[in-house]
SEMAR-839353 format. One record per residue (C-alpha): x, y, z; residue in one letter. Coordinates in steps of 0.001 Angstrom, whole numbers, plus 500000, padded with zeros to 6 digits. Example, Ala and Ser with C-alpha at 12.3 -4.5 7.8 and 13.67 -1.06 7.14 Angstrom:
REM residues 2
512300495500507800A513670498940507140S
***
This chain:
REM residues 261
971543288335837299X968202289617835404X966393287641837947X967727288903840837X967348292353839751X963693291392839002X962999290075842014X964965293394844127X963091295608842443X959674293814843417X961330294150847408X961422297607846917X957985298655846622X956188295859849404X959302297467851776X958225300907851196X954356300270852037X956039298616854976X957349301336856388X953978303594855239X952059301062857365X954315300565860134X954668304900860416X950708304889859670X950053302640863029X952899304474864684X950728307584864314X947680306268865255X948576304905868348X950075307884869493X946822309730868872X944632307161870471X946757307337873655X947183311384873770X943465311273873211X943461308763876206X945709310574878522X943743313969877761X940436312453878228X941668310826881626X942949314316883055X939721315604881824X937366313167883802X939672313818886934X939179317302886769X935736316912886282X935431315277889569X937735317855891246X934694320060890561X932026318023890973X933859317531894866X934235321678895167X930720321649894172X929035319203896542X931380320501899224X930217324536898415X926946322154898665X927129320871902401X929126323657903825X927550326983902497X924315326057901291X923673328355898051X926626330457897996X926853332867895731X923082332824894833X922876337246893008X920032336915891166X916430336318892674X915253335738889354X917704332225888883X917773331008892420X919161327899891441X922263329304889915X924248329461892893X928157328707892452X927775324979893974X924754324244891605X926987325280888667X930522323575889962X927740320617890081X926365320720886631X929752321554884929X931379318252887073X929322316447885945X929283317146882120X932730316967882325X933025313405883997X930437312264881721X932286313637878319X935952312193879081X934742309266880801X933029308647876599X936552309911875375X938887307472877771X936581304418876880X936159304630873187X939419305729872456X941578302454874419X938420300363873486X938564302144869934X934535301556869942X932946304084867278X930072304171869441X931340305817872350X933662308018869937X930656309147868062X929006309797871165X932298311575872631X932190313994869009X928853314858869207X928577316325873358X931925318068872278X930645319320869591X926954320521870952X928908321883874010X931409323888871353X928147325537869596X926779326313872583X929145328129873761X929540330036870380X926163330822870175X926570332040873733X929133334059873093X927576335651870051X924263336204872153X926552337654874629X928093340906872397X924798341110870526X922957342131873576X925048343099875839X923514346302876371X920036344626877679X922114342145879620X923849344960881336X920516346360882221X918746343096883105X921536341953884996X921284345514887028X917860345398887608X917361341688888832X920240342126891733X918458345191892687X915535343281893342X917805340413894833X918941343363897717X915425342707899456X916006339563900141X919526340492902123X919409339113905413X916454337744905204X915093333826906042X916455330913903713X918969333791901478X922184333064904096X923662332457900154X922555335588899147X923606337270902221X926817335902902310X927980336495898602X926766340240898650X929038340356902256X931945338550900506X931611340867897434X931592344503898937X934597343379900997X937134342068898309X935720344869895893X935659347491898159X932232348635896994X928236349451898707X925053348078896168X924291347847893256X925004351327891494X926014352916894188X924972352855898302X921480354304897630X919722350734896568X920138349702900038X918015352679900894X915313351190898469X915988347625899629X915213348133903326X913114350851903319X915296353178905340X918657355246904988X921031351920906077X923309349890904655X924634346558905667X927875346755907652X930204344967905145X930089348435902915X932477350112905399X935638351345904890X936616349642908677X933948346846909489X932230347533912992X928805346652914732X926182349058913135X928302350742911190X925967350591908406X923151352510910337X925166356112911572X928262356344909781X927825357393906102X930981358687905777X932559355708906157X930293353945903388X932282352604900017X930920355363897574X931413353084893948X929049350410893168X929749346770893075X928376346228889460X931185349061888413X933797347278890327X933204343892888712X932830344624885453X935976346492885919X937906343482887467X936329341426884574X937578344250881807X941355344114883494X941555340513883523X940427340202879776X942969339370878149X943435336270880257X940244335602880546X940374335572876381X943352332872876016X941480330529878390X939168331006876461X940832330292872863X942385327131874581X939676326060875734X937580326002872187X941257325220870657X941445322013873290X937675320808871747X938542321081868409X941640318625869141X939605316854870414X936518316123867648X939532316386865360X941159312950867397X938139311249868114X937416311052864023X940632310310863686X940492307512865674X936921306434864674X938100306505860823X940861304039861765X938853301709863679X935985301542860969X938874301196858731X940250297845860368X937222296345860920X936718296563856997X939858295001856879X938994291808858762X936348290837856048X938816291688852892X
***
C-alpha cells in the first residue's frame, strides 16, 4: 500500500510538467502561426501597394509631385518605396516564423524595430518644428506654382488641378501666388467656382477666395482623430510584432539547446 502511494505521488509531479509542457507548446504554436498569418497579410498588402504604385507609375507619370524642391516624392514613388519595405519585412516575418530560423527573425526584429524609431523620431521632429515646416512647406509649393503647366510637370499640373477642385480652393495662400507664378493677374481654370475655358483669365469673381494650404491642413485637423488611432495601431501592430518574433526566436534557440542536453 506504502508503495503504491510512493509511486502515485512520484505520477503526480512528471503529470503536472506534462501538462506545463504540453500548454507551453500549445502557446507557442499559436504565436508562431498568428505571427505567420499576420506577416502573410502583411506581404500581400505590401504588394497591393507596390501594384497601385507602379500602376500611378505607367498611367500618370509623377502624380502628385507639390514640391519642386523633392521632385522625386511623387505619390507613385512613395506607394513604390513603402511596397516594397513592406514585402520585404513580412516576407522575413512569414519565413522565419514557419521555418522558426533566428536568422530571419532577428532580421524581421531589427527592420521593425529601425522602422518603429524612425517613425518616432519623425514624429517628434514633426511637433518640434512644426512651425518652420509650416513655413518651408509654404514657401517651396510657391516656388513649385512656376512650374504649372509647364514641359515635363503634367504631375505637378495635374495634382494642383485635382487639389483646387476637391478642396474648393485657388494657390497657395490665397489666389494672388498665381499672380506671382505667371507673371500676370491669371489663374488656372480649375480655381473656379463653375469650370469653363479661360475662366481663369476674366472672371475674378468667380475665383475660390481660401487657399489650398488652409483647406488641407484643415481637412488634415478634422480627420485627426482618425488619423491618430491608425496611427496608435499601427505602432501598437509593430510592437506585437518584435514582441512575437522574440518570442518565437527564444523558443527556437531554446530547442535547439535541447537537442544537445
Amino acid at each position: 500500500m506504502a508503495e503504491k502511494q510512493a509511486a502515485a505521488a512520484m505520477r503526480q509531479p512528471e503529470s503536472h510538467d506534462l501538462r506545463r509542457c504540453d500548454m507551453g507548446q500549445t502557446c507557442h504554436a499559436c504565436v508562431k502561426y498568428l505571427m505567420f498569418t499576420f506577416n502573410l497579410v502583411f506581404w500581400l498588402g505590401g504588394c497591393g501597394i507596390l501594384g497601385v504604385g507602379i500602376w500611378l507609375s505607367v498611367t500618370q507619370g509623377n502624380f502628385a509631385t507639390l514640391s519642386p524642391s523633392f521632385p522625386s516624392l511623387s505619390a507613385a514613388n512613395v506607394l513604390i518605396a513603402a511596397g516594397t519595405i513592406i514585402m520585404l519585412i513580412g516576407f522575413l516575418g512569414c519565413l522565419g516564423s514557419i521555418k522558426e530560423n533566428r536568422c530571419l527573425l532577428l532580421s524581421f526584429f531589427f527592420s521593425i524595430l529601425l522602422v518603429f524609431l524612425l517613425e518616432v523620431t519623425a514624429g517628434i521632429l514633426f511637433v518640434t518644428y512644426t512651425e518652420q515646416i509650416n513655413a518651408h512647406a509654404k514657401e517651396d509649393l510657391k516656388e513649385g506654382l512656376a512650374l504649372y503647366g509647364s514641359q515635363g510637370n503634367l504631375g505637378l499640373t495635374k495634382a494642383w488641378n485635382i487639389i483646387q477642385i476637391d478642396f474648393h480652393c485657388c494657390g497657395v495662400l490665397n489666389h494672388t501666388d498665381w499672380f506671382v507664378a505667371f507673371g500676370e493677374n491669371r489663374v488656372p481654370d480649375s480655381c473656379c467656382f463653375e469650370y469653363s475655358r479661360n475662366c481663369g483669365r476674366d472672371r475674378p469673381k468667380m475665383w475660390w477666395p481660401v487657399g489650398c494650404y488652409d483647406k488641407v491642413k484643415g481637412w488634415i485637423l478634422e480627420n485627426l482623430v482618425m488619423l491618430g488611432v491608425f496611427v496608435l495601431l499601427v505602432l501598437l501592430v509593430q510592437v506585437l510584432s518584435m514582441v512575437f518574433s522574440l518570442t518565437v526566436c527564444l523558443r527556437a534557440r531554446k530547442d535547439k539547446k535541447n537537442m544537445y542536453v
